[in-house]
C-alpha positions as CSV (number, residue, x, y, z in Angstrom):
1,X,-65.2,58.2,12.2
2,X,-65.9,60.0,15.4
3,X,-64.8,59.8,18.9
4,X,-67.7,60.1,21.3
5,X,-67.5,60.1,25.4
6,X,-70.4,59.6,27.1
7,X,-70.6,60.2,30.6
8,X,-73.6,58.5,32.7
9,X,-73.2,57.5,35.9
10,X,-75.9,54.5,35.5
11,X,-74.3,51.9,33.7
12,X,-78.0,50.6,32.1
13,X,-78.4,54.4,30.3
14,X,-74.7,53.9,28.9
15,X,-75.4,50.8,27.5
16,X,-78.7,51.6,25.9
17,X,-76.6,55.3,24.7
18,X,-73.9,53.3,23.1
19,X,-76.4,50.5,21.6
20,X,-78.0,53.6,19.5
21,X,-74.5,54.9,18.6
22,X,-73.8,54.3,15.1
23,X,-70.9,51.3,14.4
24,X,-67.9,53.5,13.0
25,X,-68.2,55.5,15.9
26,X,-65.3,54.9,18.8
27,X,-66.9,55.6,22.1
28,X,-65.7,55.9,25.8
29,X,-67.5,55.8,28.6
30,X,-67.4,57.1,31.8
31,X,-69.5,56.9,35.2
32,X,-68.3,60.1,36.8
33,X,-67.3,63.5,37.0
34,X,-63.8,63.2,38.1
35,X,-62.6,60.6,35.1
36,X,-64.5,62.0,32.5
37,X,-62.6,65.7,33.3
38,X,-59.4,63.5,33.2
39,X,-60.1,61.7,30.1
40,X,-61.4,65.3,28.9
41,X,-57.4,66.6,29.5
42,X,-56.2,63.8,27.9
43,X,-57.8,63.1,24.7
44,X,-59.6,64.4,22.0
45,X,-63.3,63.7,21.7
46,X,-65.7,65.5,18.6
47,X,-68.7,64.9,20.9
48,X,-69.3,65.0,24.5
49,X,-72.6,63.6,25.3
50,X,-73.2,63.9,29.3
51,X,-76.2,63.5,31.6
52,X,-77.2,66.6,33.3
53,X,-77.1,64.5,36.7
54,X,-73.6,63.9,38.1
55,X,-73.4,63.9,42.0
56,X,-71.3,66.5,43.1
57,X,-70.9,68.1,39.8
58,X,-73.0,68.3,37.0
59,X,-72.9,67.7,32.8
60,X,-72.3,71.7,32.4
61,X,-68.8,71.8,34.1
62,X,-67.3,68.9,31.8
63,X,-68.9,71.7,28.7
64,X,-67.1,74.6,30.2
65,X,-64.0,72.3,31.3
66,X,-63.8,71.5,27.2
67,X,-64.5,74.7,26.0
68,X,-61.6,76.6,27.6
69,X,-59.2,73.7,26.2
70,X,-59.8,74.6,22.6
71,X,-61.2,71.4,22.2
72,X,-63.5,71.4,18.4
73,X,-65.7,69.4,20.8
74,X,-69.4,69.5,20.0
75,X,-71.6,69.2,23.5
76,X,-75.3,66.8,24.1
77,X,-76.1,67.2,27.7
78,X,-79.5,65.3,28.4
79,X,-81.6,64.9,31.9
80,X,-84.6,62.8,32.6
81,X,-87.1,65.4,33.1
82,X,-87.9,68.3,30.9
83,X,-86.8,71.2,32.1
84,X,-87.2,75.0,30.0
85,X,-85.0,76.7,32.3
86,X,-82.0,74.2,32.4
87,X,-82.4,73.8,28.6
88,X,-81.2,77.6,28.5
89,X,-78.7,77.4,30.5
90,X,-77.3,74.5,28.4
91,X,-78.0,76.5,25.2
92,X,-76.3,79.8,26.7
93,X,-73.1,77.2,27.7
94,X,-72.6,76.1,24.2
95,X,-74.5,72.7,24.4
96,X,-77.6,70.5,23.0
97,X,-79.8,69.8,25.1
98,X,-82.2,66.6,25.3
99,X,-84.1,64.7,27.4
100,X,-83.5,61.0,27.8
101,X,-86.5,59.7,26.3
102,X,-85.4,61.8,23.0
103,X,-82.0,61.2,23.0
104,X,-81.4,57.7,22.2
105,X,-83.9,58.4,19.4
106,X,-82.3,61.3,18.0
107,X,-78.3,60.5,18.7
108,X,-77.8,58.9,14.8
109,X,-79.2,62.0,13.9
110,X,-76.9,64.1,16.1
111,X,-73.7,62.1,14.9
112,X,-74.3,61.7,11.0
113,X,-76.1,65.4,10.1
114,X,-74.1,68.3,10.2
115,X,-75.2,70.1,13.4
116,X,-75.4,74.4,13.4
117,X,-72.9,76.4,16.0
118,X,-76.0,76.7,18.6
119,X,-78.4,74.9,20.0
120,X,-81.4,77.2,18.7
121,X,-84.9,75.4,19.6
122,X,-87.3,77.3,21.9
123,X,-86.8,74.8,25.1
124,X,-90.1,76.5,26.3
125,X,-92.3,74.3,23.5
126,X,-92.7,70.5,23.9
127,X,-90.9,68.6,21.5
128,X,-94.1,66.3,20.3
129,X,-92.2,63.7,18.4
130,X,-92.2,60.9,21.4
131,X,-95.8,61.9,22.4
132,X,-98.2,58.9,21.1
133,X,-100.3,60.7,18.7
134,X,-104.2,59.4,18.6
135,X,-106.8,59.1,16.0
136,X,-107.8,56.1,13.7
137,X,-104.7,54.7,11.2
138,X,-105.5,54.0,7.8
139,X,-104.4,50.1,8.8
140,X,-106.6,49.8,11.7
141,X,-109.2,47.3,10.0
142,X,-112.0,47.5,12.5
143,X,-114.5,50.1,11.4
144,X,-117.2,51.3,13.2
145,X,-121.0,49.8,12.4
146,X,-123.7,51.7,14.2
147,X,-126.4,49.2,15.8
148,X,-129.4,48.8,13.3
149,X,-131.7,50.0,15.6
150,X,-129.7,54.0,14.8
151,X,-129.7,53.2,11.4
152,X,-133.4,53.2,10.3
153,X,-133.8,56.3,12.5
C-alpha cells in the first residue's frame, strides 16, 4: 500500500487524479503550495504527484523541498501543455514528468510498475499514445463499392 499526495489547486483535476488512483492506495490532497510543504514536513508520502502550476510557487519546489528531507519519495509533476524545456528541468530535479491529458492514463502504471531512478524519455519527441490514430479498423463494416459506372472502365 502506498501513500500518495497529490497537489492540484483545481479541485475537478484532483478528483479525476484520485478516481484513476488504484483502491489500496491512501491519498491526500492538497490545493496549494503552502499545505502541501507542511504536510511534506510532516508525513511520509512514496509519491508526490504535483501540478506544475501552483500560484506563487510551482510543483518543482515541493520536489526539491522533499529531496533535501531524505524522503524515499518518488516525484510526478504534470502541466497542461507540453512543454520540452520544462520536462528537462523536471527530469534534471529528480522528477516524472507528464502532461495532464497522459497522466490520469498512465498513473496505475506509475504506482503498480517498478519505476527506474530517472526520468529518461527524450521530452523533445511527442508521446503518440493519446494522439487518435487514423486508418480503416478491421471492425469497421462499411467497405468501400466504387460506382458501376468505374467499374466496367
Amino acid at each position: 500500500m502506498y501513500n500518495v499526495l497529490v497537489v492540484e489547486p483545481d479541485a475537478r483535476v484532483a478528483r479525476r487524479l484520485r478516481a484513476s488512483i488504484p483502491k489500496l492506495t491512501h491519498v491526500e490532497s492538497q490545493r496549494g503550495f503552502g499545505s502541501a510543504k507542511q504536510r511534506l514536513a510532516s508525513a511520509s508520502f512514496d509519491f508526490l504527484i504535483t501540478n506544475l502550476r501552483l500560484a506563487d510557487f510551482n510543483g518543482l519546489h515541493l520536489v526539491y523541498l522533499g529531496a533535501t528531507a531524505s524522503n524515499p519519495t518518488r516525484y510526478i509533476v504534470y502541466t497542461a501543455e507540453r512543454d520540452p524545456w520544462l520536462a528537462r528541468e523536471v527530469q534534471r530535479a529528480g522528477a516524472f514528468y507528464e502532461t495532464l491529458e497522459c497522466l490520469p492514463v498512465t498513473l496505475a502504471a506509475y504506482l503498480t510498475d517498478t519505476l527506474p531512478r530517472a526520468d529518461r524519455r527524450d521530452p523533445s519527441r511527442i508521446d503518440r499514445r493519446v494522439e487518435p490514430r487514423g486508418g480503416r479498423r478491421c471492425w469497421d463494416r462499411h467497405v468501400f463499392q466504387p460506382p458501376r459506372s468505374l467499374k466496367s472502365q
